[in-house]
C-alpha positions in Angstrom: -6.1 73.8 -82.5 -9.0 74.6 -84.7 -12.3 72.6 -85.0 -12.1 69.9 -87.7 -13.8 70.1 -90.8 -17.1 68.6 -90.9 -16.0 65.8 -93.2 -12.9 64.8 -91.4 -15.0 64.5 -87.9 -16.3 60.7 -88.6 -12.9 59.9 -89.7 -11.6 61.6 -85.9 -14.0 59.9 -84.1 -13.3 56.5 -85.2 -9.8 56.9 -84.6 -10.4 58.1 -81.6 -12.6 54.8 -81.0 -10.3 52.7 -82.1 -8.0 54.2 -79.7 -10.4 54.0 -77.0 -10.9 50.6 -77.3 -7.6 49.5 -77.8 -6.4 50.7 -74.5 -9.5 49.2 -72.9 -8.5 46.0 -74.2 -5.1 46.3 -73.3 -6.2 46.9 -69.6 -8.8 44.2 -69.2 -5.9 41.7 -70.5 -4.1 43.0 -67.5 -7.0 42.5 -64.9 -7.8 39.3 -66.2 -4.1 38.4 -66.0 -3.5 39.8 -61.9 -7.6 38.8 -61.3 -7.6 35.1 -62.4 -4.3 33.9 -63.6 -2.3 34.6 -60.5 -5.2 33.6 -58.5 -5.4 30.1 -60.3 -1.9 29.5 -59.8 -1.5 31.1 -56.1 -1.7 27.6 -54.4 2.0 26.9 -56.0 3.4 30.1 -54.5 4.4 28.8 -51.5 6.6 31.0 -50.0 6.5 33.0 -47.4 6.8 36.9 -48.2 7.0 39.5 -45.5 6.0 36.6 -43.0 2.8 36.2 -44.8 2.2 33.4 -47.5 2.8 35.2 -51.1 -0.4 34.0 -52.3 -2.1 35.8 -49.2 0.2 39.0 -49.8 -0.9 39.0 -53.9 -4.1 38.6 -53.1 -4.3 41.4 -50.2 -2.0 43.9 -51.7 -0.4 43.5 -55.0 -3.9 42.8 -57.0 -5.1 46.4 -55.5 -1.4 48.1 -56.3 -2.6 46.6 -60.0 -6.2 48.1 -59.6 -5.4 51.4 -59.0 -2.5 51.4 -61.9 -5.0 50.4 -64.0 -7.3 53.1 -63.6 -4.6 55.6 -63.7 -3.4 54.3 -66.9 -6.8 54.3 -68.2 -6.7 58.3 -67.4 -3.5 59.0 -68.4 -4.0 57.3 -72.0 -7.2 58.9 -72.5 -6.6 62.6 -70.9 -3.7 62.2 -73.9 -6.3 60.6 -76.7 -8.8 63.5 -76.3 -6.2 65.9 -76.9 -4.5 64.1 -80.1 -8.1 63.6 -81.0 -9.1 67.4 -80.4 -11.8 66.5 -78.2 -10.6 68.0 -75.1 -13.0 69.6 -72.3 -11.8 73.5 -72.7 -9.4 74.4 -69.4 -11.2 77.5 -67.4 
């Protein structure tokens, strides 16, 4: 892909901003959701999973199964913005 013109960079980089900021959004609505909704409401899941209390096994496992989703997402979506964006690190 060849560089962009000078006067369509500021127009790229906001896009690519936008972009940026839209999936970080995205994600921290997800966090916030497994971090502090599920948490709040944990005492009413009452039943037992894998002979542990679901509340204990969300907790303990699924919140980091979330976590590290999240952080893959986050550099899937973006390794794919930097190239629709055209600012890509060069591959040796």
């Amino acid at each position: 892909m060849p560089p962009p013109s000078p006067q369509a960079l500021p127009d790229m980089l906001a896009r690519y901003w936008r972009n940026n900021l839209a999936v970080t959004a995205v994600l921290l609505a997800v966090w916030f959701g497994v971090t502090f909704v599920v948490s709040y409401f944990a005492r009413e899941l009452s039943f037992t999973f894998f002979g542990w209390p679901f509340s204990f096994w969300v907790a303990a496992q699924g919140a980091l199964i979330v976590y590290v989703l999240i952080v893959g997402s986050y550099a899937w979506f973006m390794n794919r913005a930097d190239f629709a964006h055209g600012v890509a690190e060069a591959q040796e």
